[in-house]
Wavefront OBJ file of the C-alpha trace (Angstrom):
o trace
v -0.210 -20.277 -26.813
v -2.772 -18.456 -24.718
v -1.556 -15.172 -23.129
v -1.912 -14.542 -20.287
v -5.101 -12.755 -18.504
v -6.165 -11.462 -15.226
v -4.142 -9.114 -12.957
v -1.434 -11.618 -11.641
v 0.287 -13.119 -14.173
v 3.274 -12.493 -12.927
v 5.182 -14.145 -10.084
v 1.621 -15.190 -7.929
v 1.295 -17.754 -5.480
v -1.084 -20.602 -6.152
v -3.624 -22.735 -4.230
v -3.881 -26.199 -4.605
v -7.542 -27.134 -4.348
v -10.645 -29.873 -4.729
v -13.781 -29.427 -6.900
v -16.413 -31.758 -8.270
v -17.428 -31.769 -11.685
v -19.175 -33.985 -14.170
v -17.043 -36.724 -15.901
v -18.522 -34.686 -19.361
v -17.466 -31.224 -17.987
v -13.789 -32.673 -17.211
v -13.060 -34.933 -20.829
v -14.414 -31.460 -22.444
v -11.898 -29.673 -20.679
v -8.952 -32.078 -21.133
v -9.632 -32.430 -24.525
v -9.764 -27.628 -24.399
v -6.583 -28.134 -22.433
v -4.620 -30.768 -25.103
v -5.782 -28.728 -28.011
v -4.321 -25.025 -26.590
v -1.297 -26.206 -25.066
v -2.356 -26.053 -21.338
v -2.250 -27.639 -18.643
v -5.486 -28.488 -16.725
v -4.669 -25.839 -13.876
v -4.451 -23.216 -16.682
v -7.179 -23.995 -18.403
v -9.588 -23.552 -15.004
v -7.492 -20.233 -13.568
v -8.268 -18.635 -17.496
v -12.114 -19.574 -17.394
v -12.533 -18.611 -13.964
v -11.037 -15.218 -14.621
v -12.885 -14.961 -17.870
v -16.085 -15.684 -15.538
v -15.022 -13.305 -12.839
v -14.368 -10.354 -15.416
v -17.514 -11.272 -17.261
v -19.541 -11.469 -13.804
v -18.169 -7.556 -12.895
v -19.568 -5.834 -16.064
v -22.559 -7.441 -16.098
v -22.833 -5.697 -12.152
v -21.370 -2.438 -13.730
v -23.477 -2.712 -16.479
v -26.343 -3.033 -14.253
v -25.400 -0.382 -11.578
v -25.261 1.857 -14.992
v -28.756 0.773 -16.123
v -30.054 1.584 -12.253
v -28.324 4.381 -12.499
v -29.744 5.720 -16.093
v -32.970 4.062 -15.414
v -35.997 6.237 -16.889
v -37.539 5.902 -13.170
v -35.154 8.394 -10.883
v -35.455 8.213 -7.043
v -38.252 10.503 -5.602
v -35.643 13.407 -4.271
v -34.029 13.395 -8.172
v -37.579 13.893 -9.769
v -38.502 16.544 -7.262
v -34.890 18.467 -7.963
v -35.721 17.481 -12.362
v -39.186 18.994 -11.755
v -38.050 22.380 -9.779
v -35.365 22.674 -12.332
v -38.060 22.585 -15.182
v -40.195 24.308 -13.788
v -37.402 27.653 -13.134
v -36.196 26.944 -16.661
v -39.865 27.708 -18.169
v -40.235 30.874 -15.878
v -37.070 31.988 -17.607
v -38.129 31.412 -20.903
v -41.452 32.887 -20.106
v -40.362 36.081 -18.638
v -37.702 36.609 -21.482
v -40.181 36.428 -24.131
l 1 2 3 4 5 6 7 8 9 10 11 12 13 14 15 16 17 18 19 20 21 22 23 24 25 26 27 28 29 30 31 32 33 34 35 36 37 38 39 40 41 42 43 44 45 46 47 48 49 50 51 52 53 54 55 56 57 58 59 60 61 62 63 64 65 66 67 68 69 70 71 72 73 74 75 76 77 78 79 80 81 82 83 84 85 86 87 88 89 90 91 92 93 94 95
């Protein structure tokens, strides 16, 4: 059995809802569903979390990349280049 996943898997209320999807798609995931023990419902609320979870790293991982990026905004190189340039007057005057 599949444990649960997502922040709700408690008690939570659910939706009923229509979606299209290609006849392939849907045998594929009866056939998922049959095989782990879940019902059709299941099987598309665990994907779609998987999808959302997956789709909010990959914009964390990216904010972090922006972030870290070797190009910093025009005010941070200014601030990196005044800092650099007091930290080789210090060294300078102490030697």
């Amino acid at each position: 059995m599949v444990p649960p996943i997502g922040r709700n898997h408690g008690i939570n209320k659910s939706v009923k809802t229509a979606i299209s999807l290609d006849t392939n798609l849907l045998k594929e995931a009866d056939q998922t569903a049959r095989a782990l023990g879940l019902s059709r419902s299941r099987l598309f609320s665990l994907a779609l979390e998987n999808y959302l979870r997956h789709r909010r790293q990959e914009q964390i991982l990216e904010q972090l990349n922006q972030t870290y990026s070797d190009h910093p905004d025009p005010t941070e190189a200014s601030t990196t280049q005044n800092m650099k340039a007091k930290f080789r007057s210090t060294i300078k005057d102490r030697w």
